[in-house]
Structure formats: structure tokens, C-alpha cells
C-alpha positions as CSV (number, residue, x, y, z in Angstrom):
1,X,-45.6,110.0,-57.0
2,X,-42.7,110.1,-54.3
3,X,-42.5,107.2,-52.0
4,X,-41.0,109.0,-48.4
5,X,-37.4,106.9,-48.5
6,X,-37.9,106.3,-44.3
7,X,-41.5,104.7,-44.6
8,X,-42.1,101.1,-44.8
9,X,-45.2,99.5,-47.2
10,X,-48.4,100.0,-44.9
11,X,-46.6,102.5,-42.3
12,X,-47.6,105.6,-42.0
13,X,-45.3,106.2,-39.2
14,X,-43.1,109.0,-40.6
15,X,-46.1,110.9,-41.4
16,X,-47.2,113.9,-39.7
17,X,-50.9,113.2,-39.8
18,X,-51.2,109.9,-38.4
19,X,-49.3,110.3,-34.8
20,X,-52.1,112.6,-34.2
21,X,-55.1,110.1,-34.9
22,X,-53.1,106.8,-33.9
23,X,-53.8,107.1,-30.2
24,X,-58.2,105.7,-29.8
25,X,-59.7,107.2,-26.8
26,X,-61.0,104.8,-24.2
27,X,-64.8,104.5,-23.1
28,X,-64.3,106.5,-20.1
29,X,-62.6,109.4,-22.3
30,X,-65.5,109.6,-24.7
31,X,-67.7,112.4,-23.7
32,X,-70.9,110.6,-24.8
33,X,-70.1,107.4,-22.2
34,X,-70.1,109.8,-19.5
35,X,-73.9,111.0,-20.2
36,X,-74.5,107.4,-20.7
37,X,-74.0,106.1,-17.5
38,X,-75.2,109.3,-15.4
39,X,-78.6,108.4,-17.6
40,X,-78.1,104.9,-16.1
41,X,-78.1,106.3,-12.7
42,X,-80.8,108.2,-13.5
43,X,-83.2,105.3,-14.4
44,X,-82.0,103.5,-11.4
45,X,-83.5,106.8,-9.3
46,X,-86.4,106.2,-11.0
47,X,-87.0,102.6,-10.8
48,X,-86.7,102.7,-7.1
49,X,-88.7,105.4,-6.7
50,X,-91.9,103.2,-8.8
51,X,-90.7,100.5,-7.0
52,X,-91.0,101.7,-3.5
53,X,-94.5,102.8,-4.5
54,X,-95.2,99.6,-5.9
55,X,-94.2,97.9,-2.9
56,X,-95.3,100.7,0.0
57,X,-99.1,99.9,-2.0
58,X,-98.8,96.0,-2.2
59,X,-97.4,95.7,1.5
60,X,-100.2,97.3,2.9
61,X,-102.4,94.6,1.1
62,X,-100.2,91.9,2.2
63,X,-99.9,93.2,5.7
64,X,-104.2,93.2,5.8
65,X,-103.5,97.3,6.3
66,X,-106.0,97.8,3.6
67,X,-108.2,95.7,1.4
68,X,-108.2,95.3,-1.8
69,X,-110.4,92.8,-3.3
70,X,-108.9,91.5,-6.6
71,X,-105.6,91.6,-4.8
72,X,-103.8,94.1,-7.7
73,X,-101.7,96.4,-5.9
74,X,-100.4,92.9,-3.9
75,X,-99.4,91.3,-7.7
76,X,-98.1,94.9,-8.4
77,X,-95.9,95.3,-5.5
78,X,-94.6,91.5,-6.2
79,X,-94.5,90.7,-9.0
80,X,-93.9,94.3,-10.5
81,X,-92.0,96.0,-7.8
82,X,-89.1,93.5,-6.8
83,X,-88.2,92.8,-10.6
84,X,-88.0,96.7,-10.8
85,X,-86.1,97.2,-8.1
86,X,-83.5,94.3,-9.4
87,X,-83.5,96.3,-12.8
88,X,-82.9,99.7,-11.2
89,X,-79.8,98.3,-9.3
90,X,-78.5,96.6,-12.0
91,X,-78.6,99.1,-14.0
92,X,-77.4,101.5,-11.3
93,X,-74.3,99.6,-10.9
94,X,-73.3,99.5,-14.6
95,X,-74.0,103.4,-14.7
96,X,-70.8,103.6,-11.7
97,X,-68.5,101.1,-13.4
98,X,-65.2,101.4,-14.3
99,X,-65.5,105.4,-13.2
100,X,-63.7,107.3,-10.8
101,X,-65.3,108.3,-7.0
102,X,-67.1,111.3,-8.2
103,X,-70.7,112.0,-7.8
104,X,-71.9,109.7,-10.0
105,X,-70.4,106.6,-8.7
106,X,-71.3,107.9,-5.2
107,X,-74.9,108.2,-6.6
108,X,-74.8,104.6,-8.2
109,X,-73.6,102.8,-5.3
110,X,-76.5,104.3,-3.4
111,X,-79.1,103.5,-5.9
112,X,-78.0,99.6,-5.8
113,X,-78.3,99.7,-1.8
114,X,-81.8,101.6,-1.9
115,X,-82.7,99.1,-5.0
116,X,-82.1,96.4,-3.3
117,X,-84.2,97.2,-0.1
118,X,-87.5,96.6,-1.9
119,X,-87.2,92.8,-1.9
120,X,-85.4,93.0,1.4
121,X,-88.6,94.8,2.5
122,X,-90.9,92.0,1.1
123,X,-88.4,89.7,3.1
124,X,-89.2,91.6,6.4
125,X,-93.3,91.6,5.1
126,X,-93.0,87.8,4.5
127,X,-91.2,87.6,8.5
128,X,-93.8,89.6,10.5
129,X,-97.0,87.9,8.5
């Protein structure tokens, strides 16, 4: 077994395999990261889409719109609605972080602004009652 007379003990620096795997790629240069935070953008769609239900239901209770006599879709829109909405925009904004101004950070920082209108709307509810 020939030792290469220009490498060091432990360095593989002389050797024409390793420049080509010594550089790691970064999370935003792994293809599968990419998928990953355009599926976090699309739970956020769909949490604020529940959530706007949730609440467009429960703030016609609160607002004595319609009656409903156990009060569910008012716990629903509460209790269920305004922590989805939180979840949806938090999990929109880590689906646009650390990425470029493309479509999908466009789409995130949208998300967190419609998210965070449901409890804004339960703030305007709590106002006009």
C-alpha cells in the first residue's frame, strides 16, 4: 500500500474524490426543503380557510345573527378558530423563511396577514357587541 508523498495523516486533500463531496449543500439548496416549506404554505391556506369558517359560523352566534342553543359553533369559532388561525400563520411564516421573493414567500407573507385577521375579526366582534 502506497501512501501519496503530498497527503497529510487524515487529509484527503490531494485526492480527486473528495473536492467533489467536500462542499455540503445548504437547506435552501436541498431540493426536498423547497417542497417542504411550499407544503407549509399550503397548510397555512388551509388553516385559514377552516378558520374563517369556524369563525364566519361562531360570529354569527356571538353577534345574536343566529341561534344556537348549546352555543357550539360560538366555542368553535373561539376556541377552535383563533388557535387555528395562529397555527396557520405560524406555520405560514416558517414555510417563507430564509427564501428568496418568489411566489412562495409572496404566498406566505399573505397567509400570515389573512391568518391573523381571524382573531382581529373576533376583536372587531368583541367592539360592536
Amino acid at each position: 500500500m502506497a501512501i501519496h508523498p503530498h497527503l497529510k495523516l487524515g487529509s484527503l486533500k490531494g485526492a480527486g474524490f473528495a473536492i467533489k463531496v467536500s462542499t455540503t449543500p445548504s437547506e435552501e439548496e436541498a431540493p426536498g426543503y423547497q417542497y417542504v416549506q411550499a407544503f407549509a404554505v399550503l397548510v397555512s391556506i388551509i388553516a385559514c380557510v377552516s378558520a374563517a369558517v369556524m369563525t364566519y359560523k361562531g360570529g354569527l352566534v356571538y353577534l345574536d345573527i343566529e341561534k344556537d342553543p348549546y352555543g357550539r359553533d360560538l366555542v368553535v369559532g373561539a376556541w377552535v378558530g383563533i388557535p387555528t388561525a395562529i397555527a396557520g400563520a405560524v406555520s405560514a411564516y416558517l414555510g417563507g423563511q430564509g427564501r428568496r421573493w418568489d411566489l412562495i414567500r409572496y404566498s406566505a407573507a399573505l397567509m400570515i396577514l389573512l391568518n391573523l385577521l381571524v382573531p382581529f375579526c373576533w376583536v372587531v366582534m368583541a367592539l360592536i357587541k
